[in-house]
N, CA, C and O atoms as a GROMACS GRO file, in nm:
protein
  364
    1UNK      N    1  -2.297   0.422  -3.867
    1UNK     CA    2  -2.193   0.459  -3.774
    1UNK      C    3  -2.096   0.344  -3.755
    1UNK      O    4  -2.132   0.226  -3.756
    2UNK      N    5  -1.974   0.384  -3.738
    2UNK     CA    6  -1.896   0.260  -3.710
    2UNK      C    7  -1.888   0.190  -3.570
    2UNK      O    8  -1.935   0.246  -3.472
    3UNK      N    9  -1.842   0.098  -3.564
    3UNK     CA   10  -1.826  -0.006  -3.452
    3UNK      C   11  -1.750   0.069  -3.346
    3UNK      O   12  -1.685   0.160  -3.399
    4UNK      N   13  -1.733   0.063  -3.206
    4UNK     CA   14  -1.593   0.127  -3.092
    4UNK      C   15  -1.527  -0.001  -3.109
    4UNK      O   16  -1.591  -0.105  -3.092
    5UNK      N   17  -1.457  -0.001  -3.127
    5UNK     CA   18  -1.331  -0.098  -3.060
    5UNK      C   19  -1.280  -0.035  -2.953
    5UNK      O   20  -1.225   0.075  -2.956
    6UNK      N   21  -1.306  -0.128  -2.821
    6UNK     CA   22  -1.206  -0.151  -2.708
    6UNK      C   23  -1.074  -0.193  -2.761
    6UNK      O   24  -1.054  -0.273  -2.852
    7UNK      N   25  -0.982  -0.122  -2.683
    7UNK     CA   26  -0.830  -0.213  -2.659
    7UNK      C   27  -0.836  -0.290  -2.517
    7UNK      O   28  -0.862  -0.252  -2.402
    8UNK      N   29  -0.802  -0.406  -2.571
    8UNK     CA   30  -0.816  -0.481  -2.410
    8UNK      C   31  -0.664  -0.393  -2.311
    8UNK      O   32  -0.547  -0.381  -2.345
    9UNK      N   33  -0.731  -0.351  -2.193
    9UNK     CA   34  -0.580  -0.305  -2.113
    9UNK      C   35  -0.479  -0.382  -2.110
    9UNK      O   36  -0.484  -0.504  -2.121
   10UNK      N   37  -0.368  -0.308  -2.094
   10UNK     CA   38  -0.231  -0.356  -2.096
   10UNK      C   39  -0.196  -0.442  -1.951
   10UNK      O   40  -0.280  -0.423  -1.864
   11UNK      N   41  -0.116  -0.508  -1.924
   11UNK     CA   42  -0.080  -0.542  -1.745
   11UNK      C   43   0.059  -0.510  -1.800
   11UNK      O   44   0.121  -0.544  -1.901
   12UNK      N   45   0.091  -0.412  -1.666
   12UNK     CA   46   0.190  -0.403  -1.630
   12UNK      C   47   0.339  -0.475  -1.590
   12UNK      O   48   0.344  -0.484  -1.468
   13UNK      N   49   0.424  -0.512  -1.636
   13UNK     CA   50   0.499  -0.615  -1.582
   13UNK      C   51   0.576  -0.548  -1.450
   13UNK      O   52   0.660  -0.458  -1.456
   14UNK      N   53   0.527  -0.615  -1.330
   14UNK     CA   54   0.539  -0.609  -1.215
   14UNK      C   55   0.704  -0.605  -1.215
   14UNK      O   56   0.781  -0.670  -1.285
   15UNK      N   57   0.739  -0.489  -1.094
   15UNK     CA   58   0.884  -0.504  -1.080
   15UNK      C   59   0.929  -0.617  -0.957
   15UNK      O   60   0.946  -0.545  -0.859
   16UNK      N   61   0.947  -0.714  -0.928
   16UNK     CA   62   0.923  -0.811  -0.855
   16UNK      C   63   1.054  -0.775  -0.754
   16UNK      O   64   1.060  -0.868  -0.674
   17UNK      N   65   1.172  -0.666  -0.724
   17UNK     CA   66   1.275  -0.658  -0.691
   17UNK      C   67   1.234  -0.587  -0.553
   17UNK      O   68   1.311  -0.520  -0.484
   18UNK      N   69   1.113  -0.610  -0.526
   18UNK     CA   70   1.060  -0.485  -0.385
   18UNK      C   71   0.957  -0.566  -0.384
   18UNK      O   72   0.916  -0.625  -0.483
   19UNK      N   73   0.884  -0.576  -0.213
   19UNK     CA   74   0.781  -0.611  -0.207
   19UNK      C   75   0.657  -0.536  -0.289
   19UNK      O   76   0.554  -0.586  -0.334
   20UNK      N   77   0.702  -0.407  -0.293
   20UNK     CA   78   0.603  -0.288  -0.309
   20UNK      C   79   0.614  -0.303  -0.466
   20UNK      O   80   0.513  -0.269  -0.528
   21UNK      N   81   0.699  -0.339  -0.524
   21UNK     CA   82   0.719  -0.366  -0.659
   21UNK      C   83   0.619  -0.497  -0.728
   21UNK      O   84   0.544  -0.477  -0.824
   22UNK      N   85   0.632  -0.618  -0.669
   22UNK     CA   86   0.549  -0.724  -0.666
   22UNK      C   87   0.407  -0.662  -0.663
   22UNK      O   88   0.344  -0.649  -0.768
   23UNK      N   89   0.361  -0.628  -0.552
   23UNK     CA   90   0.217  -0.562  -0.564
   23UNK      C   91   0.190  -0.490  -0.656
   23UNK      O   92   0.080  -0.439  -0.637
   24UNK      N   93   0.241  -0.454  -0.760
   24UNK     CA   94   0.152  -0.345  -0.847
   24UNK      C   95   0.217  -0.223  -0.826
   24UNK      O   96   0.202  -0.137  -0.913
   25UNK      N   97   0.305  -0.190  -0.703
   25UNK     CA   98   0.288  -0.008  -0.655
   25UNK      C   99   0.431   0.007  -0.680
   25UNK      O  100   0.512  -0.078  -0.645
   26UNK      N  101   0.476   0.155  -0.763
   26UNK     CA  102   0.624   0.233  -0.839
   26UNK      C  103   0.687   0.207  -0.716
   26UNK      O  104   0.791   0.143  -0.725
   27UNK      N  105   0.640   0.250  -0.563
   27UNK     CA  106   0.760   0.257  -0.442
   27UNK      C  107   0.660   0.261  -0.346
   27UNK      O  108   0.542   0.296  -0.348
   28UNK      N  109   0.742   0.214  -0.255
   28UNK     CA  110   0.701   0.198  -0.115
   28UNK      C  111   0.567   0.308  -0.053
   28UNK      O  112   0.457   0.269  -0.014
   29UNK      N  113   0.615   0.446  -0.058
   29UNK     CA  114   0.522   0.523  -0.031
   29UNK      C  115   0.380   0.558  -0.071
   29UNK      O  116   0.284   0.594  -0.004
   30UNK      N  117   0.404   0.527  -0.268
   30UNK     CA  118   0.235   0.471  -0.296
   30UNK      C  119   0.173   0.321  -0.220
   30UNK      O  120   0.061   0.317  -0.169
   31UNK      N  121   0.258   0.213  -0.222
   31UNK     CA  122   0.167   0.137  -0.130
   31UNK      C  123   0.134   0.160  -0.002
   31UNK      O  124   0.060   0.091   0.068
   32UNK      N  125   0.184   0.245   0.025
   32UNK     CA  126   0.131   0.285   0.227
   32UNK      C  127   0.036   0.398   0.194
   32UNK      O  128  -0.026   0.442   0.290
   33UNK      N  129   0.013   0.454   0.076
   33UNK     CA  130  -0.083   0.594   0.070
   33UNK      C  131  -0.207   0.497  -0.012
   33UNK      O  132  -0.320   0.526   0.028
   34UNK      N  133  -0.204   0.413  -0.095
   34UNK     CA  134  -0.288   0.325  -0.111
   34UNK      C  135  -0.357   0.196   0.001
   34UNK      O  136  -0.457   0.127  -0.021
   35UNK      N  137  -0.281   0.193   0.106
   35UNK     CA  138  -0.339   0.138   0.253
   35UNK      C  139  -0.416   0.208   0.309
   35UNK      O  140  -0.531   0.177   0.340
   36UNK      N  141  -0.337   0.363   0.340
   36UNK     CA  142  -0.396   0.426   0.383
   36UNK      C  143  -0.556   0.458   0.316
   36UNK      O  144  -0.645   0.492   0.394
   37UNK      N  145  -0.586   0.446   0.170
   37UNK     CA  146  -0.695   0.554   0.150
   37UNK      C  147  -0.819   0.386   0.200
   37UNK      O  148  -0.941   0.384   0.218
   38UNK      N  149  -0.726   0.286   0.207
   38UNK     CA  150  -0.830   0.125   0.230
   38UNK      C  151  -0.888   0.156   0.340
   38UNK      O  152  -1.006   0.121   0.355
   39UNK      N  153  -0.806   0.241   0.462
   39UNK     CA  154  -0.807   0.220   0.576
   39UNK      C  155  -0.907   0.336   0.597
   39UNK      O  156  -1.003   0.296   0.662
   40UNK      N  157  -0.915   0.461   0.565
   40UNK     CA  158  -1.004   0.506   0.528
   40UNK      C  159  -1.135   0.509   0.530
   40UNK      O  160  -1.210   0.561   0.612
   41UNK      N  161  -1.166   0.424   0.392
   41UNK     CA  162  -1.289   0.387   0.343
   41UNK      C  163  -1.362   0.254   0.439
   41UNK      O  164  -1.484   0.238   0.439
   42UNK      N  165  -1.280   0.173   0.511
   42UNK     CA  166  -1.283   0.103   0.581
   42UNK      C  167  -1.386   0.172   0.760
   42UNK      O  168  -1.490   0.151   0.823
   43UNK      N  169  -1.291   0.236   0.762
   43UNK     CA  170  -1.336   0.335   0.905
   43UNK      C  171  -1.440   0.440   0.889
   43UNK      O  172  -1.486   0.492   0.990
   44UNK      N  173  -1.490   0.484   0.744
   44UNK     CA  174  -1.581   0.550   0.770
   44UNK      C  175  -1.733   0.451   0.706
   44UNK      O  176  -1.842   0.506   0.712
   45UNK      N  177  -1.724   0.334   0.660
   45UNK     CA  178  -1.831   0.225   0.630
   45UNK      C  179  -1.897   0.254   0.774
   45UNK      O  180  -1.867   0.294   0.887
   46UNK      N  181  -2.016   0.207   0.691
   46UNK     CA  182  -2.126   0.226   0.842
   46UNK      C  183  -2.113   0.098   0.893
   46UNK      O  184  -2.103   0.079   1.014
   47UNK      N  185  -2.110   0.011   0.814
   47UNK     CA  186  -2.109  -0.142   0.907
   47UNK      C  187  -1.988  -0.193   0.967
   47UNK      O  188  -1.983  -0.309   1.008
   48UNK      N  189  -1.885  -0.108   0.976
   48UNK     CA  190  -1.762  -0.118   1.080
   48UNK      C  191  -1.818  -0.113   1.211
   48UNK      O  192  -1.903  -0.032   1.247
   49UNK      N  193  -1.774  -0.189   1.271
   49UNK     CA  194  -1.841  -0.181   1.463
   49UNK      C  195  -1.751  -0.082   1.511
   49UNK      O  196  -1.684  -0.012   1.435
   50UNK      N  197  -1.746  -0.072   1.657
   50UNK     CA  198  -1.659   0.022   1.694
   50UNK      C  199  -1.523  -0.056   1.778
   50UNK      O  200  -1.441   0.007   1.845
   51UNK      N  201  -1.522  -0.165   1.764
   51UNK     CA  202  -1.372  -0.210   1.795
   51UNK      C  203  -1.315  -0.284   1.667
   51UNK      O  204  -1.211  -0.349   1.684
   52UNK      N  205  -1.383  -0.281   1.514
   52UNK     CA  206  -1.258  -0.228   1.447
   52UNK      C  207  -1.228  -0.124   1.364
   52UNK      O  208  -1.167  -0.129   1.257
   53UNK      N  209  -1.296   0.011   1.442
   53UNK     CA  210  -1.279   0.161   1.402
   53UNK      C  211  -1.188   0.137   1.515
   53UNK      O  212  -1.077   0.180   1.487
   54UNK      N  213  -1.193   0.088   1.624
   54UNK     CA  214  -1.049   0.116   1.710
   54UNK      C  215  -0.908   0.047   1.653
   54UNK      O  216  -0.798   0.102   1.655
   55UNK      N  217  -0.927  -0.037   1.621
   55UNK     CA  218  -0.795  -0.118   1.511
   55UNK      C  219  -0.783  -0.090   1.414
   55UNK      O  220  -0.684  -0.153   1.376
   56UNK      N  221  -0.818  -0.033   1.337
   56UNK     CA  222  -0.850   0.010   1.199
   56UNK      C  223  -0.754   0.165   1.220
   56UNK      O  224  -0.660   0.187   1.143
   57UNK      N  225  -0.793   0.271   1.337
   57UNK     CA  226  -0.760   0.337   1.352
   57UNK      C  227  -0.597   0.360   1.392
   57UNK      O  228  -0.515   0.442   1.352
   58UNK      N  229  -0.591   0.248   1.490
   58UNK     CA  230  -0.450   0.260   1.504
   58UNK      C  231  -0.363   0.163   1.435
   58UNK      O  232  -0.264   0.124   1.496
   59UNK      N  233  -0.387   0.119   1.315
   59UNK     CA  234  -0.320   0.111   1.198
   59UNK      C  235  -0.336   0.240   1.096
   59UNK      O  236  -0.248   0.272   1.017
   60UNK      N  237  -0.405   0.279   1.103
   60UNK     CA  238  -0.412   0.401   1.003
   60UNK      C  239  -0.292   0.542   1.023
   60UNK      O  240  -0.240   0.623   0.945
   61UNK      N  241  -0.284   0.508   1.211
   61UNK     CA  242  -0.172   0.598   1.261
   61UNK      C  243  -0.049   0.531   1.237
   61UNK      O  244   0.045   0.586   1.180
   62UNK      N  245  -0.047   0.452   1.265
   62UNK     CA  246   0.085   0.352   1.247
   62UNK      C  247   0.137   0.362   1.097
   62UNK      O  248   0.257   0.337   1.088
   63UNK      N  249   0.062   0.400   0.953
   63UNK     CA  250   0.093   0.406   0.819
   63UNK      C  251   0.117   0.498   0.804
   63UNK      O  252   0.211   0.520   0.727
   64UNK      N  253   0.020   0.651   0.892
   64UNK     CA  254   0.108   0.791   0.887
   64UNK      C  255   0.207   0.779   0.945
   64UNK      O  256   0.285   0.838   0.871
   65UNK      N  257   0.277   0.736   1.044
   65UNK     CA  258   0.390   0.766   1.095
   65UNK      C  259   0.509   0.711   0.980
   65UNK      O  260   0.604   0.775   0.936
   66UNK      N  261   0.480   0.609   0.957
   66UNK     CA  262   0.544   0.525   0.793
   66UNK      C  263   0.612   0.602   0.697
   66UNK      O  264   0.725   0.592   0.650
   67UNK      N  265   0.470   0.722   0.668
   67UNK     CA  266   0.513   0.800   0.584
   67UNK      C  267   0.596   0.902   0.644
   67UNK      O  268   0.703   0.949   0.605
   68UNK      N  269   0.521   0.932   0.757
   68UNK     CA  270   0.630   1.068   0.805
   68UNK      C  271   0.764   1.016   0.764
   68UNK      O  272   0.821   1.072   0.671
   69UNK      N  273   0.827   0.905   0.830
   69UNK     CA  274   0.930   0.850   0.789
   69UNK      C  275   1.019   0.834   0.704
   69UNK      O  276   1.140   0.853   0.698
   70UNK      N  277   0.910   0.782   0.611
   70UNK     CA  278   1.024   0.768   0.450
   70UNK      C  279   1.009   0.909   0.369
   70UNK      O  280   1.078   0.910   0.266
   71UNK      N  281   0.919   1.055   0.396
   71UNK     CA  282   0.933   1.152   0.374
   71UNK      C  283   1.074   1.226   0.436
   71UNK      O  284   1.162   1.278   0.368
   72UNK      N  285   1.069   1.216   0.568
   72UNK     CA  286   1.193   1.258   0.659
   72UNK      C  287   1.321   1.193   0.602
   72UNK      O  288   1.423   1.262   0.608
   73UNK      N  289   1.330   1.061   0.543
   73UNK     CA  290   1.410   0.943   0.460
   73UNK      C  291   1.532   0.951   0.591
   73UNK      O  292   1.646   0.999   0.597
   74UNK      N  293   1.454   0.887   0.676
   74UNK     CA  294   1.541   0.852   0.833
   74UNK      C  295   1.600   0.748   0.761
   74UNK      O  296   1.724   0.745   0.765
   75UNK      N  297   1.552   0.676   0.705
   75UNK     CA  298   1.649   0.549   0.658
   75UNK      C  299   1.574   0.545   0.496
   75UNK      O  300   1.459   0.546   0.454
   76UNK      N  301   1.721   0.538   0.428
   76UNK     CA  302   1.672   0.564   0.253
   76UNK      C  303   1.620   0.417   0.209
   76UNK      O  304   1.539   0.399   0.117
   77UNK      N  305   1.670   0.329   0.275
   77UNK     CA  306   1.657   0.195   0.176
   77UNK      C  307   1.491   0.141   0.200
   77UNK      O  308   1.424   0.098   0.106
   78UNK      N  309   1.443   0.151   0.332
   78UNK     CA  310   1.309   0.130   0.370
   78UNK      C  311   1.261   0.160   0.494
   78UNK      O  312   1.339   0.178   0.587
   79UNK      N  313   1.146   0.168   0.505
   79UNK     CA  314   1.116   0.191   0.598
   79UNK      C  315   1.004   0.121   0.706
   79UNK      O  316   0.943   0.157   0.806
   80UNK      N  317   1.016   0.008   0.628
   80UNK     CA  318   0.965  -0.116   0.740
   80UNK      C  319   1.065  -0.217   0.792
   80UNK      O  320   1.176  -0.268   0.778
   81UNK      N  321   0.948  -0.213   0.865
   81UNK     CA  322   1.078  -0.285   0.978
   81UNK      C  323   1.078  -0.452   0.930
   81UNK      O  324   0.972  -0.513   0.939
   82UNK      N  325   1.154  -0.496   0.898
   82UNK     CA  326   1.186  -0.641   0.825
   82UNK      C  327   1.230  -0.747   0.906
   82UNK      O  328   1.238  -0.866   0.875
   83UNK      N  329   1.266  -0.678   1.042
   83UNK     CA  330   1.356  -0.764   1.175
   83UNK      C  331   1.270  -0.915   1.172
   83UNK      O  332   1.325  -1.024   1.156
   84UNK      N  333   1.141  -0.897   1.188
   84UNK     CA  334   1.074  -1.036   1.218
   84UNK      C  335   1.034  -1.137   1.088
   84UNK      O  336   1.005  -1.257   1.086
   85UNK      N  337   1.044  -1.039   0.983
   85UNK     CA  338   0.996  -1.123   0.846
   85UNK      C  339   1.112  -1.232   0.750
   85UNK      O  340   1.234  -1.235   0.770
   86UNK      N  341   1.054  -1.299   0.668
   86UNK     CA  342   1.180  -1.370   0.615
   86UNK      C  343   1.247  -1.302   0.512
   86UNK      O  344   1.235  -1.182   0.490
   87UNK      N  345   1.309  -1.369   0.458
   87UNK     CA  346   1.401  -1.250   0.380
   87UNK      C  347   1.335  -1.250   0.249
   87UNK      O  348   1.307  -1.362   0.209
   88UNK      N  349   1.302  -1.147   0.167
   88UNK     CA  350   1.233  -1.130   0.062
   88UNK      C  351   1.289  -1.217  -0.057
   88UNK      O  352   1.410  -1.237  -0.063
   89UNK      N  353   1.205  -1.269  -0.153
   89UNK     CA  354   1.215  -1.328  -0.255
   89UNK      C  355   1.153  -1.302  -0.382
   89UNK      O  356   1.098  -1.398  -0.434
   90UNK      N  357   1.150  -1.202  -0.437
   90UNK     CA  358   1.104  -1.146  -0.529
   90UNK      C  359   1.051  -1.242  -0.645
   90UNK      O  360   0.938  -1.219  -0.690
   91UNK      N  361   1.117  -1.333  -0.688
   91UNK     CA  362   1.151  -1.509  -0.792
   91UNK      C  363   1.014  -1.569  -0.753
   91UNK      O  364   0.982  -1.681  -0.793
   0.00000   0.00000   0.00000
């Protein structure tokens, strides 16, 4: 029988022009639906205590509302709030 050859996986070249781009994720809304499924798996672990199923939780609401958001596209360019952060640097 012959040998398998693996192909070693490819990496992606990151779009560095978005935060959400830098991370790995096409747009904004897969990285908040990829938080979300963290946040998730996070809150239903058995060894979560119950004050941070209470924080856990109301970040999990805080990422649906996110999405409601950039679904509704109240504002097209983004939908986090950037007021307190520095200014992005993609470089």
């Amino acid at each position: 029988m012959g040998k398998v050859v693996t192909m070693p996986a490819r990496k992606r070249k990151l779009d560095t022009s978005t935060p959400w781009g830098a991370l790995g994720f096409d747009s904004e809304r897969d990285m908040l639906i990829d938080d979300l499924r963290d946040l998730n798996g996070r809150i239903k672990s058995p060894s979560t205590t119950a004050t941070a199923v209470a924080a856990l939780s109301k970040r999990k609401h805080e990422v649906l509302e996110q999405i409601k958001a950039l679904d509704s596209a109240d504002d097209p360019e983004s939908i986090l709030d950037s007021s307190d952060d520095e200014a992005w640097d993609g470089s």
